[in-house]
N, C-alpha and C positions, 0 to 999 in steps of 0.2 A: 250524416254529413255535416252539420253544425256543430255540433260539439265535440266532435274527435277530428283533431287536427292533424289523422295516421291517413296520408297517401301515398302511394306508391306511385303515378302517375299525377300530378295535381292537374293538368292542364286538361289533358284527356279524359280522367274521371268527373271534372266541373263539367265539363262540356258536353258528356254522356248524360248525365243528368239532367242540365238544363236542356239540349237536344227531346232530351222522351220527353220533360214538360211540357216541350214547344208544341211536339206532335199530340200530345193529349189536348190540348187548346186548341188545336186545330181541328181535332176528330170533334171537339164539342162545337164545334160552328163558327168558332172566332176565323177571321180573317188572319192570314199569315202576316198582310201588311202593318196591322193593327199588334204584332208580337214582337218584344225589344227583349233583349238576356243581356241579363247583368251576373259576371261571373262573383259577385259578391266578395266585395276584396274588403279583409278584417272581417269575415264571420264564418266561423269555425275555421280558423288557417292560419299556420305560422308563420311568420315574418318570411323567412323564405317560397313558401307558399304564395302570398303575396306578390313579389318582386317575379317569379316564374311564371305567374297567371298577366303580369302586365307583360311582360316582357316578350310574351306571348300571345299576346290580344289578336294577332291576326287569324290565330287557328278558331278563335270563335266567329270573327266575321266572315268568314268562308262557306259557312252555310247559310247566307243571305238575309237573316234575321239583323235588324239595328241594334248593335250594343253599345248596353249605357255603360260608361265608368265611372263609379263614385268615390273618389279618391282623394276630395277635399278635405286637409285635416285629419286625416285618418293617423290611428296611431303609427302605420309602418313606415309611415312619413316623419314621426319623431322619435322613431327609433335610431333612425338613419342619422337624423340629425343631433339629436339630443335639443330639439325644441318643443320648448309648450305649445298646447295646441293654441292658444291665439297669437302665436307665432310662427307659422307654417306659411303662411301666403305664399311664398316661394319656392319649396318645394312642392307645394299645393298645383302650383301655374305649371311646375315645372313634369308634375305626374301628368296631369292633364295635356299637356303639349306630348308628350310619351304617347297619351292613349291614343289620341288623334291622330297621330301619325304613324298608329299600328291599326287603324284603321275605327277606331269609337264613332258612334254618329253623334251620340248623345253623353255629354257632360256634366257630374251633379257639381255643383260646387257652392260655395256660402261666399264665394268674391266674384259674382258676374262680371263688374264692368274689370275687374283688372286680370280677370281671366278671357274673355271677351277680347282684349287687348293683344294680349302677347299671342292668342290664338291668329287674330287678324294679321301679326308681325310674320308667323309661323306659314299662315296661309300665302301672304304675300310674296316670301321667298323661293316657297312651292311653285307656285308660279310660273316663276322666273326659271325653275329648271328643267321646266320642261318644255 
């Protein structure tokens, strides 16, 4: 699964995978609450690949497990743009506010307070719409 970037389903096949992980960590005595999946965006996976696993983030929170998104600086972010990675802050914020509102609980990212920020911006209008 890391090294050949040949899916035919990407969303469905991560999520099978990390799914049976889940359940092997559980049959070993871990607590469910204590397991986060992280669909692992930039390892083993195309740029496309990439972009359909975020853009699909919700089919993984559905089975009740916290998913992390790490998406800070990642190359598919300077693909898109054609920027260096220590120029990315902004589509950095801007994948990150994506994840979160496909449902991420947990954020990696290398700019806490200015992702921290626009999240709070994100949250507050949320809000307001409901």
């Amino acid at each position: 699964m890391q090294f050949d970037p040949n899916y035919e389903h990407v969303v469905q096949e991560v999520q099978a995978f990390l799914l049976e992980r889940a359940a092997i960590i559980e049959e070993a005595g871990v607590d469910p609450q204590r397991i986060a999946i992280d669909p692992g965006f930039g390892f083993g996976k195309s740029l496309e690949h990439n972009y359909q696993l975020l853009a699909h983030m919700d089919a993984f929170v559905e089975h009740g497990y916290p998913v992390l998104a790490g998406l800070s600086r990642k190359s598919m972010l300077g693909k898109v743009t054609n920027l260096e990675v220590g120029e990315r802050l902004l589509p950095s914020i801007a994948a990150a506010i994506l994840a979160v509102e496909r449902g991420a609980m947990i954020v990696r990212t290398h700019d806490v307070p200015e992702t921290v920020s626009a999240l709070q911006v994100w949250q507050a209008t949320r809000e307001q719409s409901t």
